[in-house]
DRENMARPA-722092 format. One record per residue (C-alpha): z, x, y; chain; residue in three letters; residue number from 1. Coordinates in steps of 0.2 Angstrom, whole numbers, plus 5000, padded with zeros to 4 digits. Example, Ala and Ser with C-alpha at 12.3 -4.5 7.8 and 13.67 -1.06 7.14 Angstrom:
+------+------+------+----+-----+-----+
|    z |    x |    y | ch |  aa |   i |
+------+------+------+----+-----+-----+
| 5039 | 5062 | 4978 |  A | ala |   1 |
| 5036 | 5068 | 4995 |  A | ser |   2 |
+------+------+------+----+-----+-----+
end
This chain:
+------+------+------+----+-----+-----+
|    z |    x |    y | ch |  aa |   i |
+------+------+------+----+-----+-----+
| 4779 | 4987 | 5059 |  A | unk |   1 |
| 4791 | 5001 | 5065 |  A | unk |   2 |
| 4799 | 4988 | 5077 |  A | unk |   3 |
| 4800 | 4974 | 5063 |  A | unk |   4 |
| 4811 | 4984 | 5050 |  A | unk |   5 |
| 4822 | 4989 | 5064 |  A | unk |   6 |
| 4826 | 4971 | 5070 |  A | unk |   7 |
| 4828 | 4965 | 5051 |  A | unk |   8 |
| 4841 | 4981 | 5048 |  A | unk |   9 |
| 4849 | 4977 | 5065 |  A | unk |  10 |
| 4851 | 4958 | 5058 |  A | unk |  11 |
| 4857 | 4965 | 5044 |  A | unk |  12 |
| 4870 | 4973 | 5049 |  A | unk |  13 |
| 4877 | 4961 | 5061 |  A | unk |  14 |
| 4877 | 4949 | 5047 |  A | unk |  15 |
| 4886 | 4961 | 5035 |  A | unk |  16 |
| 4901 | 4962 | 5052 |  A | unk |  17 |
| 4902 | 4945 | 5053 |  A | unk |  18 |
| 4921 | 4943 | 5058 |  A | unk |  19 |
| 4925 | 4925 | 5050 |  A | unk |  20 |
| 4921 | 4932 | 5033 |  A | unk |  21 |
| 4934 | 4945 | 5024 |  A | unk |  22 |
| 4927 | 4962 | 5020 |  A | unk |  23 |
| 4930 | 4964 | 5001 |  A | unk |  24 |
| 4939 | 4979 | 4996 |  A | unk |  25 |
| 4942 | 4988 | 4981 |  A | unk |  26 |
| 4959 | 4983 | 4976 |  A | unk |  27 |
| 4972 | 4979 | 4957 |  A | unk |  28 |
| 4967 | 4963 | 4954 |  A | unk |  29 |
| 4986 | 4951 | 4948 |  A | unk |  30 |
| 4988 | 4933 | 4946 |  A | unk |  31 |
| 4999 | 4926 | 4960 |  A | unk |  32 |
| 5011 | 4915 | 4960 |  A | unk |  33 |
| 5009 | 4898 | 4971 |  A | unk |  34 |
| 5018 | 4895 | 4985 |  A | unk |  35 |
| 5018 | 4877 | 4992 |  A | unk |  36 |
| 5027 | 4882 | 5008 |  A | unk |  37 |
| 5013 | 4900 | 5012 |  A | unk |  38 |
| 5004 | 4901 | 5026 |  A | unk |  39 |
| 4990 | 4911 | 5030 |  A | unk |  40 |
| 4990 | 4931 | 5033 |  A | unk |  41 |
| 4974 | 4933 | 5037 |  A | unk |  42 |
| 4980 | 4950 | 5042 |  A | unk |  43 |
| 4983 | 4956 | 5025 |  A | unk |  44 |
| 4965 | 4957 | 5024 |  A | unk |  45 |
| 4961 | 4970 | 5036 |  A | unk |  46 |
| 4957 | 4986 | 5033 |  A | unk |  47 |
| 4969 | 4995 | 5038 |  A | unk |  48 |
| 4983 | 4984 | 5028 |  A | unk |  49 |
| 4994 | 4991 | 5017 |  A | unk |  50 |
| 4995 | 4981 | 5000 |  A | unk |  51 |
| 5006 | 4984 | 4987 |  A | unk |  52 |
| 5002 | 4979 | 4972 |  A | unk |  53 |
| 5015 | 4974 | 4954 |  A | unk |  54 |
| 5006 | 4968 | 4939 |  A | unk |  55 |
| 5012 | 4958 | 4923 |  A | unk |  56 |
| 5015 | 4976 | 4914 |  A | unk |  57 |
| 5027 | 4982 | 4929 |  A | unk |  58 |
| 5015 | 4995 | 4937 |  A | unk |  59 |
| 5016 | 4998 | 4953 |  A | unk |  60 |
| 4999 | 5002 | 4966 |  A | unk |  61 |
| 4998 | 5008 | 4984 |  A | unk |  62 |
| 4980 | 5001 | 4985 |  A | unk |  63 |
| 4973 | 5007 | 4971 |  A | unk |  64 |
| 4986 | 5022 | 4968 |  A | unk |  65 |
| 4999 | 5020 | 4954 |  A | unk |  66 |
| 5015 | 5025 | 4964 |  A | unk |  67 |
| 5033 | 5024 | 4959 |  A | unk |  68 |
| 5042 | 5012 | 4968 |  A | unk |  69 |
| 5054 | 5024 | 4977 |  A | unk |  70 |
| 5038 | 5031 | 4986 |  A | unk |  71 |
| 5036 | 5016 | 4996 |  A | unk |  72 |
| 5049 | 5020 | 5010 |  A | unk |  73 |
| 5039 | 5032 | 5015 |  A | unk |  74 |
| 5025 | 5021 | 5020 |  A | unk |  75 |
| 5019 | 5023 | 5037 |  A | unk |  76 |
| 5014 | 5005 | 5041 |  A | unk |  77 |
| 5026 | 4992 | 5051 |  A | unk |  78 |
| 5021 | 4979 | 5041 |  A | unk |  79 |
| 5019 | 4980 | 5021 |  A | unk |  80 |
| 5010 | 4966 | 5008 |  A | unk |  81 |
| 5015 | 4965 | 4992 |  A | unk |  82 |
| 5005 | 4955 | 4978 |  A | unk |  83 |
| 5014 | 4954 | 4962 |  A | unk |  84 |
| 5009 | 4945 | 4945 |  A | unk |  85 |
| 5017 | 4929 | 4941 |  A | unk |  86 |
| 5021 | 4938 | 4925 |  A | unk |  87 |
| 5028 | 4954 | 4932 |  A | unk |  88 |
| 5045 | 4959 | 4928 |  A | unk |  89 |
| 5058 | 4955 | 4942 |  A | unk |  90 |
| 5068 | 4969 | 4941 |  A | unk |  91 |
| 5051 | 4978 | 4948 |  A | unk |  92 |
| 5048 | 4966 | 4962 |  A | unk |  93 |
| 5068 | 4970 | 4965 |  A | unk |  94 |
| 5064 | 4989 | 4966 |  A | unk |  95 |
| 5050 | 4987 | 4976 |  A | unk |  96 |
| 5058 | 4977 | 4990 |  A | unk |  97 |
| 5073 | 4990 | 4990 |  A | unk |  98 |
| 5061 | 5003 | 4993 |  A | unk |  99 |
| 5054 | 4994 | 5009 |  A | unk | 100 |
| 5071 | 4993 | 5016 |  A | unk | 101 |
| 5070 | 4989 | 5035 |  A | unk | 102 |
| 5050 | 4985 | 5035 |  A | unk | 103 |
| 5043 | 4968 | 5038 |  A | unk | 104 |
| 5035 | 4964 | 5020 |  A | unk | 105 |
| 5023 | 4948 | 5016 |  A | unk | 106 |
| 5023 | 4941 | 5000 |  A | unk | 107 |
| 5009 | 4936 | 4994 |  A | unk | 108 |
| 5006 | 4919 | 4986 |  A | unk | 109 |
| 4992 | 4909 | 4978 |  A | unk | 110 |
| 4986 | 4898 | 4989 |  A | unk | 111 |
| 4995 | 4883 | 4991 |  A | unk | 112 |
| 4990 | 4866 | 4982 |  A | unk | 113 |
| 4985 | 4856 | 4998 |  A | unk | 114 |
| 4974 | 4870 | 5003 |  A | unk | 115 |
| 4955 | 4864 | 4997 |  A | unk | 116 |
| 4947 | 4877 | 4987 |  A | unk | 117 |
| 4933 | 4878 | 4993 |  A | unk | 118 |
| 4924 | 4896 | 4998 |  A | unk | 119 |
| 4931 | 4912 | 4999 |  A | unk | 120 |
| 4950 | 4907 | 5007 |  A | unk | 121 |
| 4959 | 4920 | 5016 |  A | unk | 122 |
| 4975 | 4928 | 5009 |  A | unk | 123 |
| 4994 | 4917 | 5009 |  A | unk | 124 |
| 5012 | 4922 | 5011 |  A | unk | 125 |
| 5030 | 4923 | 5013 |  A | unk | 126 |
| 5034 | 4935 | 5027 |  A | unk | 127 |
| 5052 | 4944 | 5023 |  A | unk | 128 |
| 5061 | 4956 | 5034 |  A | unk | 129 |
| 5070 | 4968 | 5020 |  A | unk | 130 |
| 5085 | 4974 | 5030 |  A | unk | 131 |
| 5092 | 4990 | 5028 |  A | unk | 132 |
+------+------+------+----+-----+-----+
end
């Protein structure tokens, strides 16, 4: 019986680190534009990513952090993804890309129209290179 719950936990587990599915993550939900011309940035759903997040009222989020958009220079990661609300004002997104001067920063998109929605799809975006 012992041996049975141990396989079935073991199972379990392997099937909850199955690498083809993304690990959900707490995170500001926003409404993303659509990109026709985004790519897959699969990436953006690792753990370790650093997403930046604008919503349709102008906040600003490091994960799940409300940060000013100054702050974000300071961020140690080489690579930056930024979400922002169809809605958000674009004076934010303007400050927020200032702050990230001389990272490489994705922006992330809706997926793109010819993309069939079926499933959970993987992240889509733009990558930048804000220069200094």
């Amino acid at each position: 019986m012992r041996m049975t719950i141990l396989c079935l936990a073991a199972a379990a587990i392997a099937a909850a680190q199955d690498p083809s599915k993304p690990v959900l993550r707490a995170g500001v939900s926003v409404q993303m534009v659509t990109a026709p011309h985004a790519v897959e940035m699969r990436a953006a759903d690792d753990l370790d990513a650093t997403v930046v997040a604008i919503t349709s009222t102008g906040k600003v989020y490091n994960g799940t952090t409300v940060v000013e958009p100054q702050s974000l220079g300071t961020l140690p990661a080489p690579t930056i993804y930024v979400k922002a609300d169809a809605r958000a004002p674009v004076q934010m997104l303007v400050s927020v890309l200032d702050a990230l001067r001389g990272k490489t920063v994705v922006l992330l998109a809706a997926p793109p129209p010819s993309v069939p929605k079926a499933g959970i799809l993987p992240p889509y975006g733009i990558t930048l290179t804000v220069p200094r």
